[in-house]
C-alpha positions in Angstrom: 115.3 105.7 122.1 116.5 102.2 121.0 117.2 101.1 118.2 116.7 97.4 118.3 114.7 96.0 115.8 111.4 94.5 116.9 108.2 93.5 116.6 105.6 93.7 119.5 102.4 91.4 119.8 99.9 93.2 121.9 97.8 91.2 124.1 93.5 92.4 123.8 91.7 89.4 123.5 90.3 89.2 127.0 86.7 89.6 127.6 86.4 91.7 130.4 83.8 90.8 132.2 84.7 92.3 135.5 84.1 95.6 133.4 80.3 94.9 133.2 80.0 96.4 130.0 79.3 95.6 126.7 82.3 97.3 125.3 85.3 95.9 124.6 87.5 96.2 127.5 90.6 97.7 125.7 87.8 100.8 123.9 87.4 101.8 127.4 88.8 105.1 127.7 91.3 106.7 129.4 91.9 110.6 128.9 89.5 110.7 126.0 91.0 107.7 124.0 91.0 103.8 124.3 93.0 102.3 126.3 94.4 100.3 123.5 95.1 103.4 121.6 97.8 104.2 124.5 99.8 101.2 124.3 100.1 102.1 120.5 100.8 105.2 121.0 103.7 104.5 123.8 105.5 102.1 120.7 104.9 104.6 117.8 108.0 106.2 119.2 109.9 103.2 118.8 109.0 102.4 115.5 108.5 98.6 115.6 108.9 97.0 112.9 105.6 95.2 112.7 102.8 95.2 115.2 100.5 92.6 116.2 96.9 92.8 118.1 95.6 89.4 119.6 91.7 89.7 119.8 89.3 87.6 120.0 86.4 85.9 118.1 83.9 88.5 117.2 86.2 91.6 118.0 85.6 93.8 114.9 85.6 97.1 116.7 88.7 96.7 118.5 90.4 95.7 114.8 88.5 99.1 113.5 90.7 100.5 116.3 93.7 99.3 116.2 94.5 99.8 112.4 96.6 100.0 110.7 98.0 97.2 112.8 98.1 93.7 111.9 95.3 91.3 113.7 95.2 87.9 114.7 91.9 85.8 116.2 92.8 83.7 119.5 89.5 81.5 119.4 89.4 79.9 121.9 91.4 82.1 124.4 93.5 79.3 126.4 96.2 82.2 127.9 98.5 84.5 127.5 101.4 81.4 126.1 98.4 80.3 123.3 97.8 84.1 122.7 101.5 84.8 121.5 101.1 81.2 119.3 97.9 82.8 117.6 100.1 85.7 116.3 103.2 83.8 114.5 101.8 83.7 111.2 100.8 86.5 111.7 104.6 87.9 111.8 105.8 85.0 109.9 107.1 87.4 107.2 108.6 90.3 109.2 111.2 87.7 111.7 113.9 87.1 109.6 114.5 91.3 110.1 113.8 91.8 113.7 115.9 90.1 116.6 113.3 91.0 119.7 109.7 90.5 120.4 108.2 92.7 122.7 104.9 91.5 124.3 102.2 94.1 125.5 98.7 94.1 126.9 96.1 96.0 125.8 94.6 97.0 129.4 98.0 99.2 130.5 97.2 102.5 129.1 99.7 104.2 131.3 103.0 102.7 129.2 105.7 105.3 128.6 108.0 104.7 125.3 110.5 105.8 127.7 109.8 102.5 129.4 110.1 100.2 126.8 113.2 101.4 126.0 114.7 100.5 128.9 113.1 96.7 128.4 114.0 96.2 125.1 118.0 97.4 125.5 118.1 94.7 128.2 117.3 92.3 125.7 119.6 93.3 123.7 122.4 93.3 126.5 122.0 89.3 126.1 119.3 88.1 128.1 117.0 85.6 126.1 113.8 87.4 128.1 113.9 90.4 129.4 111.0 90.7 132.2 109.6 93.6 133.1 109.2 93.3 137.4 107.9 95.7 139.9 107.0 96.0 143.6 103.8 96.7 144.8 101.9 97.5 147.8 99.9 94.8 147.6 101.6 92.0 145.8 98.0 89.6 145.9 97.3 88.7 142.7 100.2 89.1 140.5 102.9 85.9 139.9 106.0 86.3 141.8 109.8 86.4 139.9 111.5 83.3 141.4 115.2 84.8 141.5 118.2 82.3 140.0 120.4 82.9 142.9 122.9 85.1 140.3 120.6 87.9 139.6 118.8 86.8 137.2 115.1 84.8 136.8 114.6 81.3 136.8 110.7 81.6 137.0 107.5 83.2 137.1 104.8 81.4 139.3 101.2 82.7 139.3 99.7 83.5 142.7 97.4 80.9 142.2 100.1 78.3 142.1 102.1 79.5 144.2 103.6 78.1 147.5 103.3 80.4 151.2 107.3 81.1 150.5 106.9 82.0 146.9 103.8 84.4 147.9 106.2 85.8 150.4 108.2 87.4 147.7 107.4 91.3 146.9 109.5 91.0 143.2 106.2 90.9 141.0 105.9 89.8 137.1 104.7 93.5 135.0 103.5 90.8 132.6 105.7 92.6 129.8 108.3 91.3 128.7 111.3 91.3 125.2 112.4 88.1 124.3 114.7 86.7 121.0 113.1 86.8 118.6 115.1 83.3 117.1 113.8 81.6 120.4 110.4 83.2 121.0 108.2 80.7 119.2 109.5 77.5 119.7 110.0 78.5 123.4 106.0 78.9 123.4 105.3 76.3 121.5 106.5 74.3 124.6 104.3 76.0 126.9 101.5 73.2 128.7 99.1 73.6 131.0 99.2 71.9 134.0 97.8 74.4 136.0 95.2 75.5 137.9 93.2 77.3 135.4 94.6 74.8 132.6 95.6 77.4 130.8 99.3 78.4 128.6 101.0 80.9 130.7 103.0 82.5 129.1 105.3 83.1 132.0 106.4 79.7 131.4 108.8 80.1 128.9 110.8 81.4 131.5 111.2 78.2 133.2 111.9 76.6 130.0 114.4 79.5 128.4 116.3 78.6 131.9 116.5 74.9 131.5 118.0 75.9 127.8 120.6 77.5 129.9 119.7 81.1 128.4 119.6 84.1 130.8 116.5 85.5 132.1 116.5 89.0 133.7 114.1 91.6 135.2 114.1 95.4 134.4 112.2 96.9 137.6 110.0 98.9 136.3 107.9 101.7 137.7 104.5 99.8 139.2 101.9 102.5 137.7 102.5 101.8 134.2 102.4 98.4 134.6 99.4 97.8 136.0 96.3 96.9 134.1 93.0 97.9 134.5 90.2 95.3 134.3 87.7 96.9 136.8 85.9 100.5 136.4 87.9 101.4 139.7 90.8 100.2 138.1 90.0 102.4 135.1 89.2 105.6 137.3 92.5 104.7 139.0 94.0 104.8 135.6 92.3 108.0 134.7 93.7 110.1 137.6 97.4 109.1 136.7 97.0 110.2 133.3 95.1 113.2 134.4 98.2 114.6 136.8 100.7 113.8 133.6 98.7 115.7 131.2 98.1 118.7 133.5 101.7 118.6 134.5 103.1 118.5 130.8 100.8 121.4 130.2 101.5 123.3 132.9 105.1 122.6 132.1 104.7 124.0 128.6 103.6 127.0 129.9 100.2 126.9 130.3 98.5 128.4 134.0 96.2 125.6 135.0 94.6 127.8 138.2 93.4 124.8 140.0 94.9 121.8 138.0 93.0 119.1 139.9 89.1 120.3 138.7 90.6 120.9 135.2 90.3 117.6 133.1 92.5 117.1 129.8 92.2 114.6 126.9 95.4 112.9 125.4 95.3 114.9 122.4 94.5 118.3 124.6 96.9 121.3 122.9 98.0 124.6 124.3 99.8 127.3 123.4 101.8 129.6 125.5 100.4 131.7 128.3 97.0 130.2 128.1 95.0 130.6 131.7 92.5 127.7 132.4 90.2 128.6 135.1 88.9 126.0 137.7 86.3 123.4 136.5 86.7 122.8 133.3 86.7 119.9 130.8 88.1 119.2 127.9 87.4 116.8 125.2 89.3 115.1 122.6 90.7 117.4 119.7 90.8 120.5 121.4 93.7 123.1 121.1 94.0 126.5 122.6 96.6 129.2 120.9 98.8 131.6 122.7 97.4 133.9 125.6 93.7 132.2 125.3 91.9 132.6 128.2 89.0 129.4 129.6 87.0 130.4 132.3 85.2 128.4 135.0 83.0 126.0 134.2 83.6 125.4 130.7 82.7 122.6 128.2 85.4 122.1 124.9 85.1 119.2 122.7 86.5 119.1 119.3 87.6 122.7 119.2 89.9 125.2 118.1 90.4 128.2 119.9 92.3 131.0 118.6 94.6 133.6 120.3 93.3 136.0 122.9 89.9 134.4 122.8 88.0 134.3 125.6 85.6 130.9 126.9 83.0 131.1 129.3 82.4 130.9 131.7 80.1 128.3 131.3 80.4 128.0 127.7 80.1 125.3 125.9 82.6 124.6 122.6 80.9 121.4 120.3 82.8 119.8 117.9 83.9 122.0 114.7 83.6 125.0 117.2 86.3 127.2 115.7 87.3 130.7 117.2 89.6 133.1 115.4 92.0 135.6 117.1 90.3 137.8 119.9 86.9 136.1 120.1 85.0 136.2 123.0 82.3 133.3 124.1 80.6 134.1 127.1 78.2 132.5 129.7 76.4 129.6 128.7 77.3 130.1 124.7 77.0 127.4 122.9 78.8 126.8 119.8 78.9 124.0 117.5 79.9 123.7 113.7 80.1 127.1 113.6 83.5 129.4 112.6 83.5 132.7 114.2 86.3 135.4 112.5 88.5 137.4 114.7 87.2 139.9 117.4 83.5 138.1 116.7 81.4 138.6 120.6 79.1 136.4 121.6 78.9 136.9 125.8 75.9 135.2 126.5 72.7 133.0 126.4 73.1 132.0 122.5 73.5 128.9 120.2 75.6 129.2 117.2 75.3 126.2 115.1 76.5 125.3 111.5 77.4 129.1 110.8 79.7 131.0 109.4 80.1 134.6 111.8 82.2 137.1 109.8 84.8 139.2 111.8 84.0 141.9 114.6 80.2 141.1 114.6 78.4 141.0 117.9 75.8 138.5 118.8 72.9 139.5 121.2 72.0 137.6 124.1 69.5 134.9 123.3 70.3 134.6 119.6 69.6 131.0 117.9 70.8 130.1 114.3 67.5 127.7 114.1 69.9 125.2 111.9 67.6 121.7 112.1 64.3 121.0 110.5 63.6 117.9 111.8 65.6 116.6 109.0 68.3 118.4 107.7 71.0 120.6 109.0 71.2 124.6 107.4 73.9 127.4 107.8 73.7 130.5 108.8 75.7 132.9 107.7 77.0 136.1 108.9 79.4 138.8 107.7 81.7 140.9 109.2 80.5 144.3 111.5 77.3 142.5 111.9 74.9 143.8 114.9 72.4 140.8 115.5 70.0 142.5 118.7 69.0 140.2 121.9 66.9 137.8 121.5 66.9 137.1 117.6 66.0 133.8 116.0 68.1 133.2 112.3 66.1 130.4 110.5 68.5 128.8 108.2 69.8 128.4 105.1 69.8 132.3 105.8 72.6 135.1 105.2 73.5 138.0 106.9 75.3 140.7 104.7 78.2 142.6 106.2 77.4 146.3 107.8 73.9 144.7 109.1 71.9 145.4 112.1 69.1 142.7 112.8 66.2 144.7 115.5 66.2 142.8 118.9 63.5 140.2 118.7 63.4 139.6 115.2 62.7 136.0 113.5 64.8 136.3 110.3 63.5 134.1 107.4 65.0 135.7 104.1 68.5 136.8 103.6 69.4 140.8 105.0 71.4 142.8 102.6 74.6 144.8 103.4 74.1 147.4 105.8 70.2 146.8 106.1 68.5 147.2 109.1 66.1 144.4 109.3 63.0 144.4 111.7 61.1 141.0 111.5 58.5 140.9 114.5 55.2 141.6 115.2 53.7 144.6 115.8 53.5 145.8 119.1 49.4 146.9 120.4 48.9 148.9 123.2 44.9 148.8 124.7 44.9 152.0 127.9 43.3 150.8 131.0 42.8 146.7 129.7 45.1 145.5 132.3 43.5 147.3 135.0 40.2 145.8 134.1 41.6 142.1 133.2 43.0 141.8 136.9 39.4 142.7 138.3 38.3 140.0 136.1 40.2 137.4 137.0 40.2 138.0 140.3 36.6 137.9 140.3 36.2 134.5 138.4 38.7 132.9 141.5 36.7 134.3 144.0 33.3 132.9 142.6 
């Protein structure tokens, strides 16, 4: 990594209308975390020495977001060149120690610190701005890199303003770019806007760092980290890039993904080694899976923790706070939320474990419910270790479940079972010979007449 010293401004005070929401553009989310977040995480890496966010009026949750970083209000937004202005008092006390500025947009969650690297050591090479240029299949919309003639940049023009020739050229601006940090503001600070949107581009300073005779040059960089997302096809574009890096850089850490392009990872997804993921399944942020864990088909984790040798699904589903110690097993359509189950706990199928506590090598009949929720308040349920719950039992909380146990299929538990009890709490069965015989005649009577 480099080790210029910089600061970075981050572009993220664009509306985002062609996103139809009423979200922030930049909290849109991109394997399980906003956008934003990504472009933060790309420069954590680098360890700048101050970071910037440019937001808008009224853009309190993306500032929730983005801290600890430093915010500055661009009100009213007049461009990318009037952006960068809004954030120099902002950095006014961290430029005497940094010698490049590196300028970033919020909407390009795909960034790589790899990538900045190589932009910011080309600013430190010399070149007043460094420009970050790529070439893409369809070059439509983006301003074109008007070459010097010695390799270098001597423009940026937008596609809006530019002429047939300069549309003709496939070079395309990335939009980031490092510049000196001694020149950066009083380049901007020249910035107009005579242009069709009457806007401050800040593309401009390249024109005018060439005029000053300073060198502009262009890193090309690759085109799908570069480009931002401002429509939801743009952002499901995004998505499916991410998604083939994260199931790559799990399946390179030793993880068997058996179909990789059904399974579906967060940013912050964690494996161990030897872990099989079956097709179809999703998981969401803050999940981790330990050594020789297996997920089965069909699966739901979010906010989970998944011990070693356990066993998911399939068609499980693993709720935030979900945490399952060495050898568990979690079968079809288990839920589980809240709820810590010890080593070699079985649970394999129709139940929901909430805000419990399950005490190692206890097995869970089919249909059990830890009735946790009044109405109002949430109870646990608590369970010790060699517990037998029987199918189909209801455990109304705050209840306990001493180790040993057996609870009698069926049973609605209300009061707390001692060690090694066995608890029977349903109602007593009545036989009546011959009734049922009769009530069919009955009924069928009464629909005939």
């Amino acid at each position: 990594m480099t080790q210029t010293r910089f600061a970075t401004i981050v572009l993220a005070a664009g509306e985002g209308t062609r996103m139809r929401s009423a979200k922030p553009k930049v909290l849109h989310e991109v394997a399980g975390r906003a956008m934003i977040a990504h472009v933060l995480d790309a420069l954590r890496p680098l360890q700048p020495a101050a970071t910037v966010v440019v937001l808008g009026r009224g853009m309190d949750t993306v500032a929730t977001a983005v801290a600890p970083a430093r915010v500055a209000i661009q009100d009213p937004p007049r461009g990318t060149g009037d952006a960068v202005r809004a954030a120099q008092a902002a950095l006014a006390s961290s430029l005497a120690a940094i010698d490049s500025l590196l300028v970033l947009y919020g909407d390009t969650p795909l960034l790589r610190p790899e990538t900045l690297s190589r932009l910011l050591a080309a600013r430190q090479a010399g070149a007043a701005v460094a420009l970050a240029g790529m070439r893409p299949a369809d070059p439509g919309p983006y301003g074109r890199l008007v070459g010097d003639g010695t390799g270098g940049v001597s423009r940026i023009v937008e596609a809006k303003d530019a002429s047939p020739d300069e549309l003709a050229i496939g070079l395309c601006n990335g939009g980031i770019m490092a510049i000196d940090a001694r020149r950066a503001f009083d380049l901007v600070a020249r910035i107009g806007c005579d242009n069709a949107k009457g806007e401050y581009y800040l593309t401009d300073i390249v024109g005018l760092a060439t005029a000053d005779g300073l060198s502009c040059r262009v890193v090309e960089l690759p085109e799908e980290e570069l480009l931002g997302v401002n429509t939801r096809a743009e952002l499901a574009a995004a998505e499916a890039v991410m998604q083939g890096r994260l199931r790559r850089r799990a399946m390179d850490g030793g993880t068997t993904l058996i179909a990789p392009e059904t399974v579906f990872l967060s940013a912050d997804t964690r494996f161990g080694c030897d872990v099989v993921v079956e097709p179809n399944v999703v998981f969401g942020p803050g999940v981790s899976v330990a050594d020789n864990a297996r997920i089965r088909s069909f699966s739901h984790l979010d906010g989970a923790v998944v011990g070693p040798g356990a066993i998911v699904g399939p068609y499980a589903r693993l709720r935030p706070g979900a945490v399952l110690d060495d050898d568990v097993h979690v079968g079809n359509f288990v839920e589980v939320k809240a709820a810590h189950l010890h080593a070699g706990v079985k649970a394999s199928h129709l139940s929901y474990l909430g805000d419990s506590e399950i005490g190692a090598g206890t097995n869970i009949g089919a249909g059990t419910i830890t009735c946790n929720y009044d109405g109002f308040s949430k109870f646990r349920t608590t369970i010790g270790a060699g517990v037998f719950i029987g199918s189909n039992t209801a455990l109304v909380a705050p209840v306990a479940v001493g180790d040993g146990a057996i609870v009698a299929a069926g049973s609605t538990v209300t009061r707390d079972v001692p060690a090694d009890a066995l608890t029977l709490a349903r109602g007593v069965q009545v036989d009546k010979p011959g009734r049922a015989r009769e009530l069919r005649a009955r009924l069928k009577a009464q629909k005939k007449g």
